[in-house]
N, C-alpha and C positions, 0 to 999 in steps of 0.2 A: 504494500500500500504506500503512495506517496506519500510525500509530507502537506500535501493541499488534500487529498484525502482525508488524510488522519485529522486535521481540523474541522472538517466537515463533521468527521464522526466524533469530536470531544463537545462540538456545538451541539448538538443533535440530543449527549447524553444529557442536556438543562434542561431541555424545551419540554414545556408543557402541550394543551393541543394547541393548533395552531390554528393563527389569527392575521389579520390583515394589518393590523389596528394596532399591538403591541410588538414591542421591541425583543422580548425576551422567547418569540415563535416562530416558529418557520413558517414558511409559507405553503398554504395546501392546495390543490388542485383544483381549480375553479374559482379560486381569491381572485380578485380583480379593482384595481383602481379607475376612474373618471379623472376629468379635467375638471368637475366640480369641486376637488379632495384637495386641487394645486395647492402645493404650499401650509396644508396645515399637518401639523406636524404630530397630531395625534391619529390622523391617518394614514399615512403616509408606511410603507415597510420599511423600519429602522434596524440597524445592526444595533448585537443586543447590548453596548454602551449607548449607542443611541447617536455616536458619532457622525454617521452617517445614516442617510434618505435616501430612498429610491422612489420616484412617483414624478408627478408633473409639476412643472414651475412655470410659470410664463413668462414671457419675453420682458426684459426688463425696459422695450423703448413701447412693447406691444403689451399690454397686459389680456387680449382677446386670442392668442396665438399662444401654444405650450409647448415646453419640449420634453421628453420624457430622457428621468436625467438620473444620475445620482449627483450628490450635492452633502457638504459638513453642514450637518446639520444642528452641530454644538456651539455655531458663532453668535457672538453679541450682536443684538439688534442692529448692531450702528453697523459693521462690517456687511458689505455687499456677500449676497446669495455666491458659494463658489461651487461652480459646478463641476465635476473632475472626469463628467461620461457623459454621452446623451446617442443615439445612435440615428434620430433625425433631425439632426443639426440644419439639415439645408431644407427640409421640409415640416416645419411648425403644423401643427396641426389645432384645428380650429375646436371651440366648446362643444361637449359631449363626445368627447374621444376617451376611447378604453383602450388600458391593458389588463392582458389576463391571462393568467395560467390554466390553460383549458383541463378538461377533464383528462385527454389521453398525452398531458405533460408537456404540452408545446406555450412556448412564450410568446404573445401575440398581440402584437398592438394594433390597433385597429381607429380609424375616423368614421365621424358621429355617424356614417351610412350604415357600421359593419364590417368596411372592406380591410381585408389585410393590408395595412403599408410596413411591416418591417417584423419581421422571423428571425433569430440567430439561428433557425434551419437545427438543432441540434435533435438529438435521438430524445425517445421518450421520458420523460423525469418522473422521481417521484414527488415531489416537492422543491423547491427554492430557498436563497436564502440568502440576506444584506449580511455579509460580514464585518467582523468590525477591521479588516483591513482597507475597507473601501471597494472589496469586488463582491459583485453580485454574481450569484453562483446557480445554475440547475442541476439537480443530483441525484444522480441514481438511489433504488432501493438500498444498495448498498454501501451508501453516501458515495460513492466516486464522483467528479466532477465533471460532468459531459458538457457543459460549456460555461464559460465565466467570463465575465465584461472586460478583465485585468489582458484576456486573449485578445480586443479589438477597441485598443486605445481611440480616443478623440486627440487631444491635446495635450492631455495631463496625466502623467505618473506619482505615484504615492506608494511608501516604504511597504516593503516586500513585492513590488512589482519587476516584471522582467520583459523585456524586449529581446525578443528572438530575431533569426536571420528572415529578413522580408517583413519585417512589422514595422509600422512608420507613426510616427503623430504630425498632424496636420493642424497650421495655426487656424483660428478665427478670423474673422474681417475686419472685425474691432469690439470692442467691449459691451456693447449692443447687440451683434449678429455675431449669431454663432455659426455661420455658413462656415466652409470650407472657402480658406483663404489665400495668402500668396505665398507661404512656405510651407516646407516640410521638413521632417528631422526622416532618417530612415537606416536602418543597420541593415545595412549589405549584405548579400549572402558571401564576400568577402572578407565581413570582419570587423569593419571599418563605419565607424557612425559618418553620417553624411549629411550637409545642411543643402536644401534648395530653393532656390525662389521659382514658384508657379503663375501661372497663369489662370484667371479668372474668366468666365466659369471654367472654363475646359480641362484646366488642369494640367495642363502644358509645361512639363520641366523642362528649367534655363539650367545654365551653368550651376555648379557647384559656390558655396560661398566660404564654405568653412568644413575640415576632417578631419577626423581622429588622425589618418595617413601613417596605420601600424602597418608593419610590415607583411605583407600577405604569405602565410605558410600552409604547407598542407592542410592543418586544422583550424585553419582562420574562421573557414564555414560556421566551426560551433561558436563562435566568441555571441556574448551575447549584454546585454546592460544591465544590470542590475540596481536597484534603488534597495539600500543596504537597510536596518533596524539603525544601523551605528550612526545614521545620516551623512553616507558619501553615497555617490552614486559612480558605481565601478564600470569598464568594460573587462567583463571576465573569461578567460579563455576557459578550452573546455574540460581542463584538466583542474579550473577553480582558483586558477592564477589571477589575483589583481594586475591587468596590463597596463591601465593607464584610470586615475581618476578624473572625472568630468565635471561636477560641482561637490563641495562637501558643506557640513553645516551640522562639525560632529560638537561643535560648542553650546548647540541646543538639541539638548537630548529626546529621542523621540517618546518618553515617557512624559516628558514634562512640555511637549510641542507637539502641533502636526505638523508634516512638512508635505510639500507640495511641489514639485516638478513640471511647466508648462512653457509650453512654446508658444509665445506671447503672438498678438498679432502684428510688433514690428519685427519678429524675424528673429528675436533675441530667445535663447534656451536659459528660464529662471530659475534657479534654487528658493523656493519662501517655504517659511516658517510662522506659526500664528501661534501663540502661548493658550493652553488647555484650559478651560474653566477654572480647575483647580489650580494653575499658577496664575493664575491674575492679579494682578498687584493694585488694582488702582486701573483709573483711567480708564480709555475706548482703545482697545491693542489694536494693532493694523497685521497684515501681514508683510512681514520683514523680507528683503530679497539680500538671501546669504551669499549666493553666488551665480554666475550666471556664463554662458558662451554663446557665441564668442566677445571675445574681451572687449572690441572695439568695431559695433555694427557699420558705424561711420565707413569705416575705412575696409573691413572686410566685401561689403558688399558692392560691387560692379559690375552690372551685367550688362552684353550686350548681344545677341538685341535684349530688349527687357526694360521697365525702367527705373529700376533699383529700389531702393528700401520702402519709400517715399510716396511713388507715380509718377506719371506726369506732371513736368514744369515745379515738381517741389525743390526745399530747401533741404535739404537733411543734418540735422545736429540733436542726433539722437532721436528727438522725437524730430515730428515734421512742420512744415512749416511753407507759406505760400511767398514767393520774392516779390519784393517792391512791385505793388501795381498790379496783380495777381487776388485770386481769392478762389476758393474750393469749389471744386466743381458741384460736391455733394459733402455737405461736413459728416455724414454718418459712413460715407464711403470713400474717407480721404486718400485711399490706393487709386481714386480715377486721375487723380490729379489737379492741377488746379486752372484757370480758365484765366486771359486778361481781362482785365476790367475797362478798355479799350477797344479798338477798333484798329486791327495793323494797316500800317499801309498798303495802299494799292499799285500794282506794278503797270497797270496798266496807263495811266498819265499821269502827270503833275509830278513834283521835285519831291520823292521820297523820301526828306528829312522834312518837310515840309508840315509843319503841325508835330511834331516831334521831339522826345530829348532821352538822354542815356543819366541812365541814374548808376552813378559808381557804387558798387558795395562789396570792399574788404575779404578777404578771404573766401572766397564763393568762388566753385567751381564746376561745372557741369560736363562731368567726362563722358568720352567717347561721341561718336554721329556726328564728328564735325563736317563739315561742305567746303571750308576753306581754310587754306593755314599764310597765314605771311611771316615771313624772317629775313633780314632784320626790321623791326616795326617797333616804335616808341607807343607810350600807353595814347597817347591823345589821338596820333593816326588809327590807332586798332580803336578807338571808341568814335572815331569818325568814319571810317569803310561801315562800320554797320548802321549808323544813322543816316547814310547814303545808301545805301541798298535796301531795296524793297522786303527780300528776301531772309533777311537778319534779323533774329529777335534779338540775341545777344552777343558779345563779342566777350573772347577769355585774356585776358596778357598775364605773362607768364614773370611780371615783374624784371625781365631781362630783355630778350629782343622777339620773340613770338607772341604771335597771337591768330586766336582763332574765331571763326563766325559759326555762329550756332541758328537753328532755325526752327521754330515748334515742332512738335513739341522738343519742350527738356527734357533728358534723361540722366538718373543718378548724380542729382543735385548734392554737394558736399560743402556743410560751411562749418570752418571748425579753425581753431591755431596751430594744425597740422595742414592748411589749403592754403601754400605760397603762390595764390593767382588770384586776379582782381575779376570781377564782372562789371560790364555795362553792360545794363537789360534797357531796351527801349521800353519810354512811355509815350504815352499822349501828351500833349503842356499839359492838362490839366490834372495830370498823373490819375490817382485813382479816386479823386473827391468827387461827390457827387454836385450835377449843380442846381441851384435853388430852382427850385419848382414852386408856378402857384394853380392850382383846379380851377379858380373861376374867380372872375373879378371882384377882388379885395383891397383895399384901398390903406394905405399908413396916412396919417396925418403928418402935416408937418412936421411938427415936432418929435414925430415918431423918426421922421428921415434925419431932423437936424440930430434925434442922438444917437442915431447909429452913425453918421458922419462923424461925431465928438466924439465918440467913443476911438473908433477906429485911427481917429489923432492922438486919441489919450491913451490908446494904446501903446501908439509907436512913439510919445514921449518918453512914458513908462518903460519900456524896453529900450528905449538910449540911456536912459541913466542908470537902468540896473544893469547893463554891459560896462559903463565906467565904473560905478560900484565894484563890482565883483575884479575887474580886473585890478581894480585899488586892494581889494581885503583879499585877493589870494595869495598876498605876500603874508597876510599875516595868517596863523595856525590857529581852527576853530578851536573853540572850547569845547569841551567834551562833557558829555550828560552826566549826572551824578546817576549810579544805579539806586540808590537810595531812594530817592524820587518814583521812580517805578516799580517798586516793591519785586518779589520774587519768583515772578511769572515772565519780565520782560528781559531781556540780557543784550548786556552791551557786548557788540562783536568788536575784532579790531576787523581793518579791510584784509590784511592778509587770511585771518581765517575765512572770511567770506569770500575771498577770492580762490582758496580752496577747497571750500566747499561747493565751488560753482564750478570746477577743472577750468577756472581763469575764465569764469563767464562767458561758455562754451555753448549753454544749450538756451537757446532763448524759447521762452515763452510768449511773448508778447510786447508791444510797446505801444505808445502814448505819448499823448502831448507832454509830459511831465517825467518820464525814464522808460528805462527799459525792465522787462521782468527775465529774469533765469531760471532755470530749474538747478537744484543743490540739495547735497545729502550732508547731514550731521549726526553725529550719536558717534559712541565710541565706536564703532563699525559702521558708521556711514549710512545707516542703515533708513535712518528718518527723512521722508523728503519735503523739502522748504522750494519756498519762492522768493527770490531775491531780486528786490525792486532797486536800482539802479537809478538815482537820480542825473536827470543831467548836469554837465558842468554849472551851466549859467542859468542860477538859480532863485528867486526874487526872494527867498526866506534868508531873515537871517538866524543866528544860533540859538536867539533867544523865541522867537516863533515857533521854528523846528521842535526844538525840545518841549514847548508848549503841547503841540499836536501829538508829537511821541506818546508825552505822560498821560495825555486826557484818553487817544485813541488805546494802547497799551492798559487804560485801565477800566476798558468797556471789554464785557462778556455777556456773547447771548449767540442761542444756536443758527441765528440769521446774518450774524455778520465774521465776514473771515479775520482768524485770530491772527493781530501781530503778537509775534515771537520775540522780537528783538530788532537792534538798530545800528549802525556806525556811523558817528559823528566824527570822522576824524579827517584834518589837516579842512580840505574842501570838501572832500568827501562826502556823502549822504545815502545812506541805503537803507532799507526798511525791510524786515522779515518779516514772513508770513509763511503760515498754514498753507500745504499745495494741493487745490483743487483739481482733482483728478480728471473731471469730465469738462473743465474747459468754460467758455463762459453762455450765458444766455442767449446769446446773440446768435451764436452757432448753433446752439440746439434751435432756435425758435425758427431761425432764417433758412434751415437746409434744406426746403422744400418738401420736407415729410413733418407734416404734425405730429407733434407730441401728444398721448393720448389726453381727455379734456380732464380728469379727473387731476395728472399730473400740473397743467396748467393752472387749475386752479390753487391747487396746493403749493406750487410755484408764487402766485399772484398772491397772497395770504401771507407766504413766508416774507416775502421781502414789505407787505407792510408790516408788520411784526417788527422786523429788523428796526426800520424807520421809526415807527413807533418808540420804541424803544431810544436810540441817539436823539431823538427828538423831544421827550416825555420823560424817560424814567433814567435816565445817566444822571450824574452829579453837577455837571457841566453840560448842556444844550450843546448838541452838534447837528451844524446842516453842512449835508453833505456836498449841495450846488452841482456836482455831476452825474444825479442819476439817471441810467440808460443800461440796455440789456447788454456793454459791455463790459460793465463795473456791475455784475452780478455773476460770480462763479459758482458752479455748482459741484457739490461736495460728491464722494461715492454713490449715495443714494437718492441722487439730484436734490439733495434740498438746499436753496439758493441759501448765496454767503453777497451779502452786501461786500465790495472792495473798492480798493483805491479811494480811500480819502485826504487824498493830495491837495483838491480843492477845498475841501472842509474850512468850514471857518465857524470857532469857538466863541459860545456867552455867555458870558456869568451869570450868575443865580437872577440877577435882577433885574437881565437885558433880554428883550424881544427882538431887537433887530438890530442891523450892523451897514454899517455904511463901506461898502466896499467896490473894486474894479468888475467890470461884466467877465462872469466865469459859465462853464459850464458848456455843452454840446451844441452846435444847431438844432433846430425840432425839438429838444427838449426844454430849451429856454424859456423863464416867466415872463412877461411883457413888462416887470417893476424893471430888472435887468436895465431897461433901454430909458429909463424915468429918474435916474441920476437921482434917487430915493432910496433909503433905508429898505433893508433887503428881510428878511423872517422865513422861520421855518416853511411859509407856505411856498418858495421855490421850487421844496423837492419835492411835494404835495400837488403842484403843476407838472413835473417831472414823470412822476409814478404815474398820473391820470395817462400822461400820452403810452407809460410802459403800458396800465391794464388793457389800453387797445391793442399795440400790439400781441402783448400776451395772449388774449383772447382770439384773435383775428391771424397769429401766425405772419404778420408781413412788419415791414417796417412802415414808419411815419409818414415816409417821403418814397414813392414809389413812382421815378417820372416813364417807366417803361408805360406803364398804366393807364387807361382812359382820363380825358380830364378832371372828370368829376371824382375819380376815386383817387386823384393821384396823391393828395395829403388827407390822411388817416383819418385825423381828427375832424376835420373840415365835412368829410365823407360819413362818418359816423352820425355826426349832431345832422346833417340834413336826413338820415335814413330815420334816425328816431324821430326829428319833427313830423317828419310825413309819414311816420306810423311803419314804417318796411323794415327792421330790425332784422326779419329774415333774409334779410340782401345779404347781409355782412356775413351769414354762416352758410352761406349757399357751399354743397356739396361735405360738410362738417358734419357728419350723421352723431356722432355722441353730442356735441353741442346742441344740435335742432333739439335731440332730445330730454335737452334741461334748457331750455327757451325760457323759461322762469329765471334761473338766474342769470343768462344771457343779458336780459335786460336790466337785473337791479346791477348787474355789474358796469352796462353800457352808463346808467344813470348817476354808479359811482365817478367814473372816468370823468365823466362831463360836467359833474360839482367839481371836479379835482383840477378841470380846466377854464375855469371863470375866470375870465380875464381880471376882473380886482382880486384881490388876495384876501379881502372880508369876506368873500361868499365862499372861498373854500372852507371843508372843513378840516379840521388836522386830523393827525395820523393816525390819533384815536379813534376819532369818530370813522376813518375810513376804513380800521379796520372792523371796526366793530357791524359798519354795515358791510362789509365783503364777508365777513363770517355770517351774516345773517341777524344777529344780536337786536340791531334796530328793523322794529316790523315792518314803517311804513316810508318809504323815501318821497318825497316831496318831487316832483317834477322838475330837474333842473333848467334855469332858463338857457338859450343860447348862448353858447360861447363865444 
């Protein structure tokens, strides 16, 4: 008898009769789970700790779609669902779908008609059974094991699993879809572990990207991978020989951990680790990434053809990323690549630079499919042949005397302080802003034009002397924050640790009028991941401001706004840590052309008045935020939005309602006080939030000029549908929206109190949340905006 036998038959000797429903039974002949069971955990077939689920969960972007999975079913609420099997990844199946263990032992899942969609085909069982190593098992009368889930991996391995010769894991598409994606891991019937980048749908292998590359001998055939109890994961020859380790993570023992193995959907092979109920220490644990291959995706991956880690036209640094003047073709499928935001030129007449410019950026390089090469060629000539050619999106120099012409798309985009070559990507002049749009004859007053004129001067006053300023005080060495002041939560960094912790702020996340963001790992193994916000040099705060915002922002907690961590004030310097939102920000989930489900949105639209509420009402110190917009909203593991970036904030004392300050804040989301050279109040970000709830509800942005005229600004479109009674315009083809049309409205009717042109008739953040929860029975008709 094996040794996966023999556990079968020591499990077997506990079990009482068997149930669907408890953890400590096997499973009998004609058990059967629904898609109405997804997700609760009291029926669900658990291994008998209870570690592990087997049953349906639904899609975490879809909750109407399921996959039939196993999943650790011992994690804290706050930690995301982790799924470690599913076997119709690329086919979700809709409500009232079964599995069931038929009467003559077959495993069979079935959709709401009846029909078969997926058999493991194995010989007759007598029973079933969720083990507590994470495989799910069918077993003969005489417990042997005639097929088990650990034989036909997804993505993910866990301790005591093995990968034999011709078994592969295949990534995901991303953190939402569980399809079958652009890599593979696969051990060769040579021996040899092997990384691949695929093709989508078809499945089409490129090049190789990354290999073990042992030495092939007679007995290579049997080497096989092994994920150990000790926590390494070995390639074992077949006489039991460790040949080479691939990740280990023997510093967290698998007693007191689970550990987890997964081929991520950027291509990277992870070691994590998540601490067991019982070692809990405190806190929301995350799962930890102990080790991982290969070392360095950046640089390992080049494919050609193919278009690398990334897609098309991406950036690659680590995670991905769209170049100057670019944006995603689909944020939920960022492998298709990303799209310009532009219009290239035309070959056919007129002067092909003509409407045009080349925007330099630093270490950026996009290997392989060049069409032209010049040497020898200075940077300014290589960035003017491609602003003269029709045919050019970008040009490469090689910092010496080449250069090269590139032409859509891009392929295996690399930006990193290992890419000694410059890019100029063409843009449009007007690069990638959008331009003011108006729906239908609206009219400024005077005075409304003289102050956006004064503004626009007071602007560019205000930026000439804080360029003299700053070039005066960068001779001198800021002052540096007392930690004292901040109590025990926020920590002073110096820049070299944060420049370490970022590998020389390598992998950007993002930027804005106001710095740059990075991604960065801290903890004594690196293990915690941060966001590291990069102020620019030329900065209109001085030491004694900064530190202001540091203390006040640094000492607000609430589960709607993202936590700063820590700060570096030093020399010029300015940086700000934060908490790293995993799913990226609002804007992208809302903007990607696939709705969010309506339940989500709502609880989205709730969270972030909550957050406001909050900074606005119940802090120590009043904070308005002045920039709120769906790109200063991140969303955490579990989408639930994190209020960020308050760089624009501006702080009041106990006894102050308003603040007389410079016009800040977004186009579209601006208050019309802004432009009135008047005392400014929390009601800003209360006009702010009204234009978010449209969006949020309605999926589009504010300012939409591809669109009809009537619908092309949001707001404008929204208040004439509700005047004239057609509410249902706005959620045409939104089938769960139509179906709650009751709150559709009390929410339309919040937006539109939240957008009243004076600031008296809004209400505050209280009151708005109180009617977006429902709270207040009767909302009063708001007038026009």
């Amino acid at each position: 008898m094996d040794s996966r036998s023999l556990l079968i038959l020591l499990l077997a000797a506990t079990i009482l009769t068997p149930s669907a429903s408890q953890s400590s039974k096997n499973i009998t002949l004609t058990s059967f789970l629904t898609t109405t069971t997804a997700g609760d955990r009291n029926l669900s077939w658990l291994s008998p700790s209870g570690d592990f689920a087997f049953g349906f969960l639904p899609l975490p972007t879809n909750s109407s779609l399921f996959l039939l999975a196993i999943w650790f079913s011992n994690l804290p609420s706050t930690t995301p669902t982790t799924i470690i099997w599913t076997p119709n990844r690329d086919k979700p199946l809709s409500p009232n779908s079964s599995v069931i263990l038929t009467s003559d032992g077959r495993l069979s899942l079935r959709d709401p008609a009846g029909t078969e969609v997926w058999s493991p085909g194995a010989p007759a069982a007598a029973y079933a059974a969720m083990l507590d190593t994470g495989d799910f098992v069918l077993a003969g009368s005489d417990s042997s094991v005639l097929w088990e889930s650990f034989s036909d991996p997804t993505d993910t391995i866990v301790p005591t699993q093995t990968l034999k010769p011709d078994s592969k894991l295949v990534a995901k598409v991303n953190n939402g879809d569980f399809s079958e994606g652009r890599f593979k891991l696969e051990m060769q019937p040579d021996g040899n572990l092997v990384f691949y980048q695929i093709a989508v749908p078809t499945g089409h292998q490129y090049s190789s990207y990354w290999a073990t590359n042992l030495p092939i001998a007679n007995s290579s055939s049997g080497r096989r991978l092994v994920f150990n109890l000790s926590g390494t994961i070995d390639l074992i020859s077949p006489a039991g020989t460790v040949q080479t380790t691939l990740t280990s993570a023997t510093t967290k023992s698998t007693s007191d951990f689970y550990h987890r193995a997964t081929l991520d959907y950027d291509g990277v092979f992870r070691h994590y680790v998540h601490p067991k109920p019982s070692a809990f220490s405190g806190g929301s644990p995350e799962w930890l990434i102990m080790d991982f291959k290969p070392p360095d995706i950046c640089q390992s991956l080049l494919t050609s053809p193919g278009s690398g880690n990334c897609g098309y036209d991406t950036t690659q640094m680590v995670s991905c990323h769209c170049p100057p003047g670019y944006s995603w073709r689909d944020a939920n499928r960022t492998y298709l690549g990303c799209r310009p935001n532009f219009t290239m030129p035309s070959c056919i007449s007129g002067v092909p630079s003509e409407g045009f410019q080349m925007e330099r950026v630093e270490k950026l390089d996009f290997w392989g499919q060049d069409y032209d090469q010049f040497s020898p060629m200075d940077e300014a000539e290589c960035m003017q042949q491609c602003l003269d050619d029709c045919f050019c999106a970008a040009s490469i120099h090689d910092g010496q005397s080449n250069c090269w012409k590139k032409k859509l798309p891009f392929s295996n985009g690399r930006k990193g302080s290992y890419v000694n070559r410059t890019a100029f990507i063409k843009l449009g002049n007007d690069g990638d802003l959008p331009s003011f749009y108006v729906a239908k004859t609206r009219t400024l007053s005077i005075l409304a034009y003289l102050a956006i004129a004064g503004s626009v001067a007071l602007n560019f006053i205000i930026l000439t002397l804080t360029v003299m300023f700053l070039r005066a005080s960068r001779r001198k060495q800021g002052k540096k924050l007392k930690d004292s002041i901040l109590g025990p939560n926020v920590k002073a960094f110096t820049y070299g640790e944060l420049e370490e912790a970022t590998h020389g702020f390598n992998e950007e996340l993002g930027r804005g009028a106001c710095g740059t963001v990075y991604k960065g790992y801290i903890g004594a193994e690196l293990t915690g991941t941060i966001a590291v916000k990069k102020l620019r040099d030329l900065q209109p705060e001085i030491d004694k401001e900064f530190g202001n915002e540091v203390k006040s922002i640094g000492q607000t907690y609430h589960k709607n706004l993202v936590r700063l961590l820590g700060y570096c004030n030093e020399d010029t310097k300015r940086l700000l840590v934060y908490e790293y939102m995993s799913n990226g920000s609002l804007a992208s989930y809302l903007f990607s052309g696939i709705k969010p489900p309506w339940k989500q949105r709502v609880e989205i639209m709730i969270g972030i008045a909550r957050g406001l509420r909050y900074v606005h009402e119940e802090c120590g110190s009043q904070i308005i935020h002045c920039d709120i917009k769906p790109q200063n909203v991140l969303l955490d593991d579990n989408f639930v939005p994190r209020i960020s970036d308050f760089g624009l904030a501006k702080l009041l004392k106990t006894d102050q309602t308003r603040t007389n300050t410079g016009i800040r804040g977004t186009k579209g989301y601006v208050a019309p006080e802004w432009f009135r050279n008047s005392g400014i109040s929390a009601k800003v970000d209360v006009y702010s939030f009204g234009v978010m709830i449209l969006e949020i509800l309605f999926c589009r942005r504010n300012v939409e000029k591809e669109m009809e005229e009537e619908k092309a600004l949001l707001t404008f479109w929204v208040s004439d549908c509700y005047n004239d009674g057609r509410i249902d315009a706005l959620v045409e083809g939104d089938e769960e929206a139509i179906g709650d049309m009751g709150r559709v409205e009390r929410f339309v009717m919040v937006a539109l109190w939240c957008v009243q042109e004076e600031p008296a008739l809004r209400p505050t953040m209280g009151q708005v949340t109180q009617m977006l929860e429902g709270v207040v029975g009767i909302i009063p008709a708001p007038p026009s905006p």
